[in-house]
PAPA-458273 format. One record per residue (C-alpha): residue in three letters; chain; x, y, z; residue number from 0. Coordinates in nm, 2 decimals. Layout:
# residues N
r:Ala&c:A&east:X&north:Y&up:Z&k:NUM
...
# end
This chain:
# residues 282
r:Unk&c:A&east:0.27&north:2.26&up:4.18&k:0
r:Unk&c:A&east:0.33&north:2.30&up:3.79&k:1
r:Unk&c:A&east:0.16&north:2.66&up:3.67&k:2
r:Unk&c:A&east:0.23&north:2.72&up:3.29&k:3
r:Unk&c:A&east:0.24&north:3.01&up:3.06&k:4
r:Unk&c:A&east:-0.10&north:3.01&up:2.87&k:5
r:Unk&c:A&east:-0.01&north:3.01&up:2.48&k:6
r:Unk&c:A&east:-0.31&north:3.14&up:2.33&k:7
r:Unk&c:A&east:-0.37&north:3.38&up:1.99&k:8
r:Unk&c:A&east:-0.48&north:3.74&up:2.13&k:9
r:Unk&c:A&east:-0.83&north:3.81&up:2.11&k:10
r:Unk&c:A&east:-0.95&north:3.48&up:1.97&k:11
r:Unk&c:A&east:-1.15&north:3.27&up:2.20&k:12
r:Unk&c:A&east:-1.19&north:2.98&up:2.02&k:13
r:Unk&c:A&east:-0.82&north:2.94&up:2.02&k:14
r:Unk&c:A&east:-0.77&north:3.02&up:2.41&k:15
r:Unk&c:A&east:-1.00&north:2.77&up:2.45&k:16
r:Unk&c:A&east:-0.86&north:2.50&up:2.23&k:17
r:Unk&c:A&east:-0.49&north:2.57&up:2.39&k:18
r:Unk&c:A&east:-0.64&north:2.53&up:2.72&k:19
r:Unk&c:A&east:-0.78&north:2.20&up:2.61&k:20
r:Unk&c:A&east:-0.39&north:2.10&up:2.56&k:21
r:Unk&c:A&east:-0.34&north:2.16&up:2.92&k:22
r:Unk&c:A&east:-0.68&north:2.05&up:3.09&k:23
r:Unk&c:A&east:-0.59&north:1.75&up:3.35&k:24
r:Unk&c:A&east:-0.22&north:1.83&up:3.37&k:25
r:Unk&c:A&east:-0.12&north:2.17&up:3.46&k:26
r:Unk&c:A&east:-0.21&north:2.31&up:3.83&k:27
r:Unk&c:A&east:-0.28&north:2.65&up:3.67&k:28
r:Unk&c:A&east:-0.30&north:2.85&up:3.33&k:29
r:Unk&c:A&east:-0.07&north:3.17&up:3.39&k:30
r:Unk&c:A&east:-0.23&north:3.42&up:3.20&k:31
r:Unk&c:A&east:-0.04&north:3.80&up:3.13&k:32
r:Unk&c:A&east:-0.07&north:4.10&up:2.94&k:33
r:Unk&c:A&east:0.31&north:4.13&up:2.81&k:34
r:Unk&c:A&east:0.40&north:4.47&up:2.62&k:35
r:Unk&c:A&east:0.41&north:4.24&up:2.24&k:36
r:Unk&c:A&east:0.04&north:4.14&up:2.26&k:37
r:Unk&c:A&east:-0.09&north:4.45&up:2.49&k:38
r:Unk&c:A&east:-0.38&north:4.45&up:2.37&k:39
r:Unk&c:A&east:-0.56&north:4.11&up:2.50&k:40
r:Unk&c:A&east:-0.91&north:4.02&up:2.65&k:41
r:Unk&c:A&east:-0.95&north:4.14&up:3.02&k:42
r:Unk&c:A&east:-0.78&north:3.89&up:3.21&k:43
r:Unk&c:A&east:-1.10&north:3.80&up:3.38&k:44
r:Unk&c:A&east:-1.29&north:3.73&up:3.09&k:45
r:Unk&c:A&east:-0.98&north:3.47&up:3.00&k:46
r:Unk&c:A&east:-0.98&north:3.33&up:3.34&k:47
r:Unk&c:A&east:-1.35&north:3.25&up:3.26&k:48
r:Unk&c:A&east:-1.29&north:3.11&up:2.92&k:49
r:Unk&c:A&east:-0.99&north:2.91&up:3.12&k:50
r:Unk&c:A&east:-1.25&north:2.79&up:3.42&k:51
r:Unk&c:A&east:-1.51&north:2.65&up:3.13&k:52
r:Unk&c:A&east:-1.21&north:2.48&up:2.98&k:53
r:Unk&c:A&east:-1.14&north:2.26&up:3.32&k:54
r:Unk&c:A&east:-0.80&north:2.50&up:3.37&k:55
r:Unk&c:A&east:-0.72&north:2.69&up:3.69&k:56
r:Unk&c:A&east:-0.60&north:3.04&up:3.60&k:57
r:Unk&c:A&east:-0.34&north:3.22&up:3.75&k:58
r:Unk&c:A&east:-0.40&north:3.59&up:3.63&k:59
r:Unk&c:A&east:-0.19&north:3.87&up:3.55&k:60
r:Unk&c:A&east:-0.28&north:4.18&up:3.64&k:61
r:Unk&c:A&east:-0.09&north:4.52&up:3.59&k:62
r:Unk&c:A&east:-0.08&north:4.89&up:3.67&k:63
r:Unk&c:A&east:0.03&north:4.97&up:3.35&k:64
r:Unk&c:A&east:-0.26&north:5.01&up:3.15&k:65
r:Unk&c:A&east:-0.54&north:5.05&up:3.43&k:66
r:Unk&c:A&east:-0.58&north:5.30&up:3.74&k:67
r:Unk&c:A&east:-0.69&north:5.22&up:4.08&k:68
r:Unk&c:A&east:-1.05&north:5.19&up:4.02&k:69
r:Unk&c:A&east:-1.05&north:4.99&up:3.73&k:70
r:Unk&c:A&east:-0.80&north:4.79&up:3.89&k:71
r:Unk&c:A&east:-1.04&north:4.71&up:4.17&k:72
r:Unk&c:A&east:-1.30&north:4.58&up:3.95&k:73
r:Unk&c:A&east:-1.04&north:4.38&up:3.74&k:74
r:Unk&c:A&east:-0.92&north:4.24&up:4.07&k:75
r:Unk&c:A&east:-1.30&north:4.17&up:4.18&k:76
r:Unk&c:A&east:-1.36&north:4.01&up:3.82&k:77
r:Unk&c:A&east:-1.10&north:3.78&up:3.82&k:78
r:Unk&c:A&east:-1.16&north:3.61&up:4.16&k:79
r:Unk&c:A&east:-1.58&north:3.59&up:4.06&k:80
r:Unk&c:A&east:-1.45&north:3.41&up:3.74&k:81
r:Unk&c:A&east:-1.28&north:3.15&up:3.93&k:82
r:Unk&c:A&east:-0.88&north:3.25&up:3.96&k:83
r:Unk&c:A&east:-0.70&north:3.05&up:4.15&k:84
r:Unk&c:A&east:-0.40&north:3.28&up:4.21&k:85
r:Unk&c:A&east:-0.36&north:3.71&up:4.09&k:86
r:Unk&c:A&east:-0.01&north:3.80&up:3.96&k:87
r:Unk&c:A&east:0.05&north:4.12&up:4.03&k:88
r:Unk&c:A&east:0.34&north:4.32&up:3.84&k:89
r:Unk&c:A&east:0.39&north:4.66&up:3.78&k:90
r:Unk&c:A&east:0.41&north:4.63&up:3.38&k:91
r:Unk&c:A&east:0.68&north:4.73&up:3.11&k:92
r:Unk&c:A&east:0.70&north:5.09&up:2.94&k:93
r:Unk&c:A&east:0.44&north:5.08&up:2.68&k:94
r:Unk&c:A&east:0.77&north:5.16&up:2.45&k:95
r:Unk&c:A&east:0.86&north:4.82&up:2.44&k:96
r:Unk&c:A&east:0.54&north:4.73&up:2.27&k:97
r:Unk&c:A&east:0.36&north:4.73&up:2.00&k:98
r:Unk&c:A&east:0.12&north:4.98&up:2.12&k:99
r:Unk&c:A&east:0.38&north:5.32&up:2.22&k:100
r:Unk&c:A&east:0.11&north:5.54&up:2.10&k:101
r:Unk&c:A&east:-0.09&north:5.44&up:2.41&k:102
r:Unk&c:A&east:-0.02&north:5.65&up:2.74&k:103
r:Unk&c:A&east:0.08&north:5.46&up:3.02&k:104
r:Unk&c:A&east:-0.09&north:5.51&up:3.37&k:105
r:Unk&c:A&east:0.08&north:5.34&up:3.62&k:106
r:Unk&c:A&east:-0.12&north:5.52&up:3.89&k:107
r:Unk&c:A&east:-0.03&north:5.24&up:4.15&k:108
r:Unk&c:A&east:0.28&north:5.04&up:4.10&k:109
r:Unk&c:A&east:0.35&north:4.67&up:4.22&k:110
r:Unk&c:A&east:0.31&north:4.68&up:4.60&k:111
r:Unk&c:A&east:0.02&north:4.88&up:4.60&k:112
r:Unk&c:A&east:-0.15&north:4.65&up:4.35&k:113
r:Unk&c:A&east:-0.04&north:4.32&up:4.60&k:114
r:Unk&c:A&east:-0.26&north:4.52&up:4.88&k:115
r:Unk&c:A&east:-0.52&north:4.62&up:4.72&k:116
r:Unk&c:A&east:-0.57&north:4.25&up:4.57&k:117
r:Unk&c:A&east:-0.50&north:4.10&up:4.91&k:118
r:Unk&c:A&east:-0.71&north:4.32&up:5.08&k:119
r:Unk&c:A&east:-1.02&north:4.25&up:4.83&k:120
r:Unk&c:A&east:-0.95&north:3.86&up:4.85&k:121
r:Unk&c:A&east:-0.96&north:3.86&up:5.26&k:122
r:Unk&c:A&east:-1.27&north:4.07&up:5.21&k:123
r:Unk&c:A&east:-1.48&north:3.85&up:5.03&k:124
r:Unk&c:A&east:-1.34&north:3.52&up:5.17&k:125
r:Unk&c:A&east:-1.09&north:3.45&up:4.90&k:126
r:Unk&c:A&east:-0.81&north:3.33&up:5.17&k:127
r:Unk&c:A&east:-0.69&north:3.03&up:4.91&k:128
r:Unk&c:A&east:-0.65&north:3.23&up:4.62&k:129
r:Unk&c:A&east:-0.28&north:3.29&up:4.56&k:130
r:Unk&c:A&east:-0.17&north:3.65&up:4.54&k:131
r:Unk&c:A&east:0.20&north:3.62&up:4.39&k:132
r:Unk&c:A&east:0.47&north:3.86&up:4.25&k:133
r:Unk&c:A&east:0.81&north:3.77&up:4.08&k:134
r:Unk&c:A&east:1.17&north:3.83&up:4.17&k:135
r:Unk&c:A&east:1.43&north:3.86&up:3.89&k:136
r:Unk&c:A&east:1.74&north:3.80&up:4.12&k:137
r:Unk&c:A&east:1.97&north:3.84&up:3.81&k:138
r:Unk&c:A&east:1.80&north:4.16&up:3.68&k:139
r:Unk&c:A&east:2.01&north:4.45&up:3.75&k:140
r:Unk&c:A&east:2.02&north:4.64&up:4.00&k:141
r:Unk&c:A&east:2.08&north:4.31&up:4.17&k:142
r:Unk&c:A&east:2.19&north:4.43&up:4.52&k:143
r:Unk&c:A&east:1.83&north:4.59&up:4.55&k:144
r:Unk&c:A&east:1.60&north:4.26&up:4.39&k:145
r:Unk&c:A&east:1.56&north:4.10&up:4.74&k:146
r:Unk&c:A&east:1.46&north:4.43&up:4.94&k:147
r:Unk&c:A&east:1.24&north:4.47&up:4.61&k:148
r:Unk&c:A&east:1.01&north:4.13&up:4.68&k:149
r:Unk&c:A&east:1.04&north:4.18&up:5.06&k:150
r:Unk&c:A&east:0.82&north:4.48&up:4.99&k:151
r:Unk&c:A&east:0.62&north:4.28&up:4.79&k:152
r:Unk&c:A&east:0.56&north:4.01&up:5.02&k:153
r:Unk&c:A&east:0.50&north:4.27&up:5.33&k:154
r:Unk&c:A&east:0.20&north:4.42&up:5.11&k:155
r:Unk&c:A&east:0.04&north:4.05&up:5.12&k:156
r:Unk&c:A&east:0.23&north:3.87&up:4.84&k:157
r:Unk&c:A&east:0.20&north:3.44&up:4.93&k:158
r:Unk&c:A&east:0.35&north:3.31&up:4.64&k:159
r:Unk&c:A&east:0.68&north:3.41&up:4.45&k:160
r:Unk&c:A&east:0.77&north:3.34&up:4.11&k:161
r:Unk&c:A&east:1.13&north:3.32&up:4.05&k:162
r:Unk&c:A&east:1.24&north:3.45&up:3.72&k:163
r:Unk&c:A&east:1.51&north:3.28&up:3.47&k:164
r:Unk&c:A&east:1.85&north:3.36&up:3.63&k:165
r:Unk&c:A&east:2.08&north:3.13&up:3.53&k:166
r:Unk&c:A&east:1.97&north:2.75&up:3.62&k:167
r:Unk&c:A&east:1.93&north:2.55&up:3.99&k:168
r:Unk&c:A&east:2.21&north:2.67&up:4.15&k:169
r:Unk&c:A&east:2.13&north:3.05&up:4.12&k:170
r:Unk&c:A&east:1.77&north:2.94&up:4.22&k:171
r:Unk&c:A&east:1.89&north:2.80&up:4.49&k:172
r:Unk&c:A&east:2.09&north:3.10&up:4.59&k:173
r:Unk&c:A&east:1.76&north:3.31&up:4.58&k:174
r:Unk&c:A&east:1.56&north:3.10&up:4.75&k:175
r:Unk&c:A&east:1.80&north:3.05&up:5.04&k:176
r:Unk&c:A&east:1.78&north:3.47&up:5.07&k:177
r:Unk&c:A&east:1.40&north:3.42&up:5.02&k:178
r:Unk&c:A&east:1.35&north:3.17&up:5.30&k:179
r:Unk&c:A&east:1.64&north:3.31&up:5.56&k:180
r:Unk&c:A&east:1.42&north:3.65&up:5.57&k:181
r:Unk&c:A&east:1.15&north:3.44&up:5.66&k:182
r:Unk&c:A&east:0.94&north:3.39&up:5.37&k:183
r:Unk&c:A&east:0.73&north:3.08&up:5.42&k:184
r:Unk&c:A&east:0.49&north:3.11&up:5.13&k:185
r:Unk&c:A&east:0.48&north:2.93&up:4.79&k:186
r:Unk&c:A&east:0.78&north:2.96&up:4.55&k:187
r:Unk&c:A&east:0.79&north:2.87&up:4.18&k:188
r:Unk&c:A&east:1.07&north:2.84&up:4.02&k:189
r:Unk&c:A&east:1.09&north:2.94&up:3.60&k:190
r:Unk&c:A&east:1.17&north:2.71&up:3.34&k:191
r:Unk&c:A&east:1.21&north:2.80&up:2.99&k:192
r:Unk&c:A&east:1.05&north:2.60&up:2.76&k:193
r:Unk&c:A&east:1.18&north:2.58&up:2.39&k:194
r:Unk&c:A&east:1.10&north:2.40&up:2.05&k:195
r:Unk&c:A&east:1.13&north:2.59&up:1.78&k:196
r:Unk&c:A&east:1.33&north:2.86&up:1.64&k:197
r:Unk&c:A&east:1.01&north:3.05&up:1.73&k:198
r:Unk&c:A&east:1.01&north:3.04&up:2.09&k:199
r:Unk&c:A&east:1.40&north:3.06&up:2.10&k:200
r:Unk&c:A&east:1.40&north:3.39&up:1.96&k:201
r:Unk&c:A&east:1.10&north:3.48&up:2.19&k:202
r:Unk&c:A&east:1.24&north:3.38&up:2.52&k:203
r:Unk&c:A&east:1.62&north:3.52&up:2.39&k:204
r:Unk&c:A&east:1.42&north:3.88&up:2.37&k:205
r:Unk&c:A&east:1.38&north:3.86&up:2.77&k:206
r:Unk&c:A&east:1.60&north:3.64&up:2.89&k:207
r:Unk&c:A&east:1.87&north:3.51&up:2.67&k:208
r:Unk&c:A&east:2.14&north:3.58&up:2.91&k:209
r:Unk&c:A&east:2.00&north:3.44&up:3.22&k:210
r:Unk&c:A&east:1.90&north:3.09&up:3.08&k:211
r:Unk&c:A&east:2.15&north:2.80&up:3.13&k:212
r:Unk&c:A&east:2.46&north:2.80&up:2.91&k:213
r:Unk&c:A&east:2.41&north:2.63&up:2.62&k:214
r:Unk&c:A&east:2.00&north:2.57&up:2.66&k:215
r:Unk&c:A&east:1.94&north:2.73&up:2.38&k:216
r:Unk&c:A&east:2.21&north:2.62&up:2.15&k:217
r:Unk&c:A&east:2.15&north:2.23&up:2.23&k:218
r:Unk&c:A&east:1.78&north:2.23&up:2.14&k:219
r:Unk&c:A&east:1.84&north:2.48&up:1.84&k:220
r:Unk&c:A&east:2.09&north:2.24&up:1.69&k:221
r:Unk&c:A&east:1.90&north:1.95&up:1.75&k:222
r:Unk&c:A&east:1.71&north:1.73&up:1.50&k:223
r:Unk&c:A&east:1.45&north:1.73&up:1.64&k:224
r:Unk&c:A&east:1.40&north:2.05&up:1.84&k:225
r:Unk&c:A&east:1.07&north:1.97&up:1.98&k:226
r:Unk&c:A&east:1.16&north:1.62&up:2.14&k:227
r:Unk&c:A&east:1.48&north:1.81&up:2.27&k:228
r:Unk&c:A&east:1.29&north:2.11&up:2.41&k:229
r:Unk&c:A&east:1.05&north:1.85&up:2.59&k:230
r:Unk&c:A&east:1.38&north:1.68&up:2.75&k:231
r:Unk&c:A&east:1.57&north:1.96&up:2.82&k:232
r:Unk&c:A&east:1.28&north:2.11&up:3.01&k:233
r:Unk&c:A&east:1.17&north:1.88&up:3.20&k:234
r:Unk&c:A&east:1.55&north:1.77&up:3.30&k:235
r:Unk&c:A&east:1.55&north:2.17&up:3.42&k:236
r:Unk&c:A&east:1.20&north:2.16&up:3.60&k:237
r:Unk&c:A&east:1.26&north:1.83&up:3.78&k:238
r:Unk&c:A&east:1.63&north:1.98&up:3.88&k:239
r:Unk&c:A&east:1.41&north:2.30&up:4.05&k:240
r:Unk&c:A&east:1.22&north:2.07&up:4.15&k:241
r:Unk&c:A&east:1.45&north:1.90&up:4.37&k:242
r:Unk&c:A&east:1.62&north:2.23&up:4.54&k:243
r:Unk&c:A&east:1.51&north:2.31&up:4.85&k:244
r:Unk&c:A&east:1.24&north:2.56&up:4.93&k:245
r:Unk&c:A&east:1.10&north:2.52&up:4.57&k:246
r:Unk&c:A&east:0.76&north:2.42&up:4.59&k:247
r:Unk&c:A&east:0.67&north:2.41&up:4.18&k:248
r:Unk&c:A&east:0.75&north:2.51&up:3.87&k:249
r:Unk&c:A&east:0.63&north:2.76&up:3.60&k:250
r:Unk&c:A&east:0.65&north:2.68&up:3.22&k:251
r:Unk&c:A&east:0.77&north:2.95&up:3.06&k:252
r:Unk&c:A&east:0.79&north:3.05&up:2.75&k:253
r:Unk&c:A&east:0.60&north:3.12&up:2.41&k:254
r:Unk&c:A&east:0.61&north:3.05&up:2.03&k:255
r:Unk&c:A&east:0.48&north:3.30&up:1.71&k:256
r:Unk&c:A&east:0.09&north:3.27&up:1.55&k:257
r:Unk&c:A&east:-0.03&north:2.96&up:1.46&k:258
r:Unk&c:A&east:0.18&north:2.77&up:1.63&k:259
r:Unk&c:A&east:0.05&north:2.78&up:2.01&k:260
r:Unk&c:A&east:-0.20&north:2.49&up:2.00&k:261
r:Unk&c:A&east:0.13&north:2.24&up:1.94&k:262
r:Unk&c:A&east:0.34&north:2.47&up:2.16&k:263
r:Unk&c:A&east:0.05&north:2.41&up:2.49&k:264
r:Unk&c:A&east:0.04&north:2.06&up:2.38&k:265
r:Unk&c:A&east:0.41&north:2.03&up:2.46&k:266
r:Unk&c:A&east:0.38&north:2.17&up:2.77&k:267
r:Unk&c:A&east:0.14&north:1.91&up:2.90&k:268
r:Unk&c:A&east:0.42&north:1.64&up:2.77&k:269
r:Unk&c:A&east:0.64&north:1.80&up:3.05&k:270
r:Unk&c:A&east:0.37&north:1.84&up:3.32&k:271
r:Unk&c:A&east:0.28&north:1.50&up:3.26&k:272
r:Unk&c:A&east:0.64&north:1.40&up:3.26&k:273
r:Unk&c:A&east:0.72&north:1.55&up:3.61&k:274
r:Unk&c:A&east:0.39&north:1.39&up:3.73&k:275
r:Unk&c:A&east:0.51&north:1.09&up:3.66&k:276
r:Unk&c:A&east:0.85&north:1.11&up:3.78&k:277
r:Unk&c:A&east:0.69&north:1.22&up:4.13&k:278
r:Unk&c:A&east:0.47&north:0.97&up:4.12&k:279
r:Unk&c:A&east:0.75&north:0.69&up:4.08&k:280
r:Unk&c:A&east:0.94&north:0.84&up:4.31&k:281
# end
């Protein structure tokens, strides 16, 4: 399974829809967010319906940061009427990492509560294959508490597991050994940052600079041509995650600065197509 990070401008549906056109026919599914630097977005939704039209899947983000319970419920409803394959359900930064701190935050339900209530609408309305996944940030401090953290998630009805950026295959595999020896048998995608400019260095550094492979971000900055070196050196990552076991796909992640997301998607389906290839000549 290959889900990537949608790189779209914010409120501009013309260019959702031509950076979804990038990805049409290679990804599995568009994951679509709300982070704290472009808060204020379409409904997720109304982009998963912009993504269907486009021929993309989309995975969409949904949190408890800037909605309560009941608008939550008819975000969650929303979403699975305009086609989402999959609801990723996070709690959501402190509105004081944004760009928007004037705006109070809500967080009237928080992560687990969100999982149920989206699980609990899906089962309702005969949504049973639409993915209801939450992440795990195994390197994020405080780490002795990040497994018992997504165990609650995945009691509340969580299927699917995205594993943040912690340090490259062997730490993946560490966390999904824990995952699976508590007897977690759903879907698990595995992070991989993707990188080719100066742009999306700087971006991805903001998050997770020091939980991405040594030196990943030094080799393609220094290269001459970072693009072509961000294509290799993610899909050499993705098709290493791809080959631990109890990783079941992959999630492009990553992002670039305004006016340049329409190359940025289109290099994204280079490595989708990439690892689609190597599977199939394996």
């Amino acid at each position: 399974m290959i889900v990537a990070d949608l790189p779209a401008p914010a409120l501009d549906a013309e260019g959702l829809r031509q950076c979804a056109g990038e990805l049409a026919g290679s990804v599995d599914a568009a994951l679509i967010g709300e982070p704290p630097g472009a808060r204020v977005q379409f409904p997720p939704s109304y982009r998963a319906r912009l993504l269907a039209d486009a021929g993309v899947p989309a995975w969409a983000g949904i949190n408890c940061r800037d909605r309560n319970r009941v608008a939550l419920d008819g975000e969650i409803a929303a979403c699975l009427d305009a086609g989402a394959v999959g609801l990723h359900c996070v709690t959501g930064d402190h509105p004081g990492t944004g760009h928007r701190p004037d705006a109070m935050p809500v967080f009237d339900l928080d992560c687990v509560d969100l999982v149920a209530l989206a699980r609990g609408y899906a089962r309702s309305v005969g949504r049973h294959a639409s993915f209801c996944s939450v992440a795990h940030a195994p390197a994020a401090p405080p780490r002795h508490m990040r497994l018992q953290r997504v165990l609650a998630k995945i009691s509340a009805g969580a299927d699917a597991v995205f594993i943040d950026h912690c340090g490259g295959p062997r730490c993946v595999a560490s966390a999904v050994t824990a995952l699976r020896g508590a007897g977690f048998t759903g879907v698990v995608l595995a992070c991989v940052p993707v990188v080719t400019s100066q742009a999306a260095a700087e971006l991805i550094a903001s998050f997770a600079g020091d939980r991405l492979p040594p030196g990943y971000l030094e080799a393609i900055g220094t290269a001459r041509d970072p693009v072509t070196a961000g294509i290799e050196a993610a899909t050499t990552l993705a098709k290493a995650m791809l080959a631990t076991d109890g990783v079941d796909g992959v999630n492009l992640s990553g992002g670039t600065r305004p006016g340049e997301h329409r190359q940025f998607a289109r290099a994204m389906a280079r490595i989708s197509q990439a690892l689609r290839e190597g599977r199939q000549a394996q």
